[in-house]
C-alpha positions in Angstrom: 231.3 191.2 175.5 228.1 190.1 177.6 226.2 188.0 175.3 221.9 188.7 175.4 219.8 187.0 177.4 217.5 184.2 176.0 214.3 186.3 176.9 215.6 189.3 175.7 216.3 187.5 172.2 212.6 186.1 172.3 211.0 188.9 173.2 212.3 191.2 170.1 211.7 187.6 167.8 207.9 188.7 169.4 208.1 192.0 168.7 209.5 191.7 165.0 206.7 188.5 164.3 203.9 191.0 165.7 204.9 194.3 163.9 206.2 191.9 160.9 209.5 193.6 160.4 210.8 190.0 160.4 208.4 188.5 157.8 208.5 188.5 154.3 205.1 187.7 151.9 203.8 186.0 155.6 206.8 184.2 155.8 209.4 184.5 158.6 212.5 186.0 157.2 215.4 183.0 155.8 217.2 181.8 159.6 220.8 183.7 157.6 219.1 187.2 157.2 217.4 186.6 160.8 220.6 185.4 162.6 222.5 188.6 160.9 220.1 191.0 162.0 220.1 189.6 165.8 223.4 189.2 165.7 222.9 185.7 166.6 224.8 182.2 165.4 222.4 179.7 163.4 222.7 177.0 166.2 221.2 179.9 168.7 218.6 181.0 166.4 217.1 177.4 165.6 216.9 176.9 169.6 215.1 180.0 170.2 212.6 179.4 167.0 212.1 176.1 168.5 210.7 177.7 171.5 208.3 180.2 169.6 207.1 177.0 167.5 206.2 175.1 171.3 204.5 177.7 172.3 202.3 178.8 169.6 204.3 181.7 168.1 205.4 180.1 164.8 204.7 177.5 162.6 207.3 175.5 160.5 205.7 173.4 157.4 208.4 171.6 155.5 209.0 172.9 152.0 206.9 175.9 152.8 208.7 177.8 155.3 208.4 179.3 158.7 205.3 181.5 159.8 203.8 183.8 162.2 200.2 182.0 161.8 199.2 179.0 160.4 200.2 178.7 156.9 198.0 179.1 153.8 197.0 176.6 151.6 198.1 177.1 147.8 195.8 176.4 144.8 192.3 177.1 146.6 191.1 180.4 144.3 188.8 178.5 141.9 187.3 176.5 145.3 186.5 179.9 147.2 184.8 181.2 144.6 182.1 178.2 144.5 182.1 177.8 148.4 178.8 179.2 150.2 178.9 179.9 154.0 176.4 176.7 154.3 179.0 174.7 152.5 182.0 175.8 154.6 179.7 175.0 158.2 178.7 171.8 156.7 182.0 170.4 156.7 183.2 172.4 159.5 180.2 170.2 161.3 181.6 167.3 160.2 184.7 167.9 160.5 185.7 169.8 164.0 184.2 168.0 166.4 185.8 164.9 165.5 189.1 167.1 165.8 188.5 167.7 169.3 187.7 164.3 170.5 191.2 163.0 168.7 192.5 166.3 170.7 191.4 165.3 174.0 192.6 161.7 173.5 195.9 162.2 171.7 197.4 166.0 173.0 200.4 166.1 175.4 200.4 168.1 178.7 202.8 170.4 177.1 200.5 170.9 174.2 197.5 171.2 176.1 199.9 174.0 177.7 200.3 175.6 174.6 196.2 175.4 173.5 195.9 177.2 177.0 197.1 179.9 176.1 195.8 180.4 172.8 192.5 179.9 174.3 192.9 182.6 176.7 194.4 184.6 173.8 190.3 184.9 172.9 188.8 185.7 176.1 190.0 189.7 175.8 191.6 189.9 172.1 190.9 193.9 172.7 189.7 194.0 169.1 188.0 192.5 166.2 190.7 191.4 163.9 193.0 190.5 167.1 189.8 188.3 167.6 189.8 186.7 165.0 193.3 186.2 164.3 193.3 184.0 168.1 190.5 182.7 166.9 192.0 181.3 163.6 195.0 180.0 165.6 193.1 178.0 168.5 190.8 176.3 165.6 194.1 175.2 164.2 195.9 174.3 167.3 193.0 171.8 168.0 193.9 170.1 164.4 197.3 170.0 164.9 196.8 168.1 168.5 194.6 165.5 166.4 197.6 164.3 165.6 196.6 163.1 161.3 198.2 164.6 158.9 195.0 164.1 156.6 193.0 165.6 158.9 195.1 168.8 159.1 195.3 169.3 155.7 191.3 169.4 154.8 191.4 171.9 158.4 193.7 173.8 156.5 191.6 173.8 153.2 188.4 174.9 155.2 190.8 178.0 157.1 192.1 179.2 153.4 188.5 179.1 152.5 187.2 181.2 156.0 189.9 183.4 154.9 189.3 184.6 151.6 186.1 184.0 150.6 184.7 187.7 150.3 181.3 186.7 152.4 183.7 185.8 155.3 184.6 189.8 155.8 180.9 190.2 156.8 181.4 188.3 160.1 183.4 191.2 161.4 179.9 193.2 161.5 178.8 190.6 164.4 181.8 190.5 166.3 180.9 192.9 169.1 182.3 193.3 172.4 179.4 191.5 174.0 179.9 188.6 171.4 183.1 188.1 171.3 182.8 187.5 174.9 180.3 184.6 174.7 182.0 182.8 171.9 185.6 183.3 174.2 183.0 181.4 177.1 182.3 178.6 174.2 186.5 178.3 173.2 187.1 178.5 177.0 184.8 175.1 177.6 186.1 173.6 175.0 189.6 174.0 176.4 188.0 172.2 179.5 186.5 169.3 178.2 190.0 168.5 175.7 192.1 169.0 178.5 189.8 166.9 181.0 189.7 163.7 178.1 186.2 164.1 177.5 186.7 163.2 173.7 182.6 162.8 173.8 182.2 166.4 175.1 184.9 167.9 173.4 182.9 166.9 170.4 179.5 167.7 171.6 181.0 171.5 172.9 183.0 172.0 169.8 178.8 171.3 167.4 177.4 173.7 169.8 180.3 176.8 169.1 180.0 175.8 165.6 176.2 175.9 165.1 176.4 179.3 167.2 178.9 180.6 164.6 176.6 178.9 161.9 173.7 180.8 163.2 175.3 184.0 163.2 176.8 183.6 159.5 174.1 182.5 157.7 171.8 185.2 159.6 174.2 187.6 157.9 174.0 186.1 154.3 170.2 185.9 154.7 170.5 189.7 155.2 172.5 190.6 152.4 170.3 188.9 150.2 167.5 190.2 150.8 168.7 193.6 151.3 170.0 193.2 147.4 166.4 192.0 146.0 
């Protein structure tokens, strides 16, 4: 019996991550149930998952799991719920652009491979919710190539926040066409200056995305409240 091709293999993993008929609550089904249904041996399996985790596809936290996106952080309800949009770019401010700086300083070439793509994975999403979802996953990227565990985990605080705070869903309102494009131009110099070692510009590109998102955000909020008075 002809065994399946590599690619072949990785391109259903793809296709079962994107449609999620291989996840489970967000998580990517246990490595037994996905080796039975590929017909795959564990040893296989791991070596393919390892190639979806290089390039972006999953993400493996230990004592968590495996996932299709970056995973959530647990025990943030009560913290949403007191967040405002100027809290959350506040520390995004603070925060990001020193993630970018470490990023240009401290990535691989074979990560700044992978942060490629992801970039480029913003430039035509074809819709809003694909938008944001490469949106969500380049932001993260950048704090994984940081390199500090620290770091990552108040990143990942900040995305459980963006996520389900209810005044985030509002955001999708300014996402059009036209502006998704210019904030893909923003991601897209960003890419440049991490991948060029500017740590300097990195930073300064990665304050002037953020305080255009800022802008549009707490335009938004200014709207809704005075639209409820």
């Amino acid at each position: 019996m002809t065994e399946i091709r590599d690619d072949i293999v990785l391109a259903r993993l793809r296709d079962g991550l994107r449609d999620e008929s291989l996840l489970s609550n967000g998580r990517v089904l246990p490595e037994r149930q996905l080796a039975e249904r590929l017909g795959l041996g564990r040893a296989r399996l791991r070596r393919l998952l390892d190639v979806l985790e290089g390039e972006g596809t999953i993400f493996r936290r230990q004592g968590q799991g495996t996932f299709a996106a970056p995973p959530p952080v647990g025990g943030i309800e009560t913290l949403v719920r007191q967040v405002t949009p100027h809290n959350l770019m506040e520390v995004r401010l603070e925060i990001e652009p020193a993630l970018a700086a470490l990023a240009a300083q401290r990535a691989t070439a074979e990560e700044l491979g992978v942060l490629e793509r992801l970039m480029q994975a913003t430039l035509s999403p074809g819709e809003v919710r694909a938008y944001e979802t490469a949106d969500d996953i380049f932001h993260f990227k950048i704090a994984e190539l940081a390199h500090n565990p620290l770091f990552l985990t108040i990143h990942q605080s900040i995305r459980s926040v963006r996520r389900h705070a209810q005044w985030t869903e509002r955001r999708r309102e300014t996402l059009s066409a036209e502006r998704i494009a210019q904030l893909g131009q923003q991601h897209e110099a960003l890419f440049d200056h991490i991948a060029g070692r500017r740590p300097a510009e990195a930073a300064a590109e990665m304050e002037r995305h953020l305080l255009s998102v800022s802008s549009t955000m707490l335009r938004v909020r200014r709207h809704e409240a005075g639209a409820a008075e």
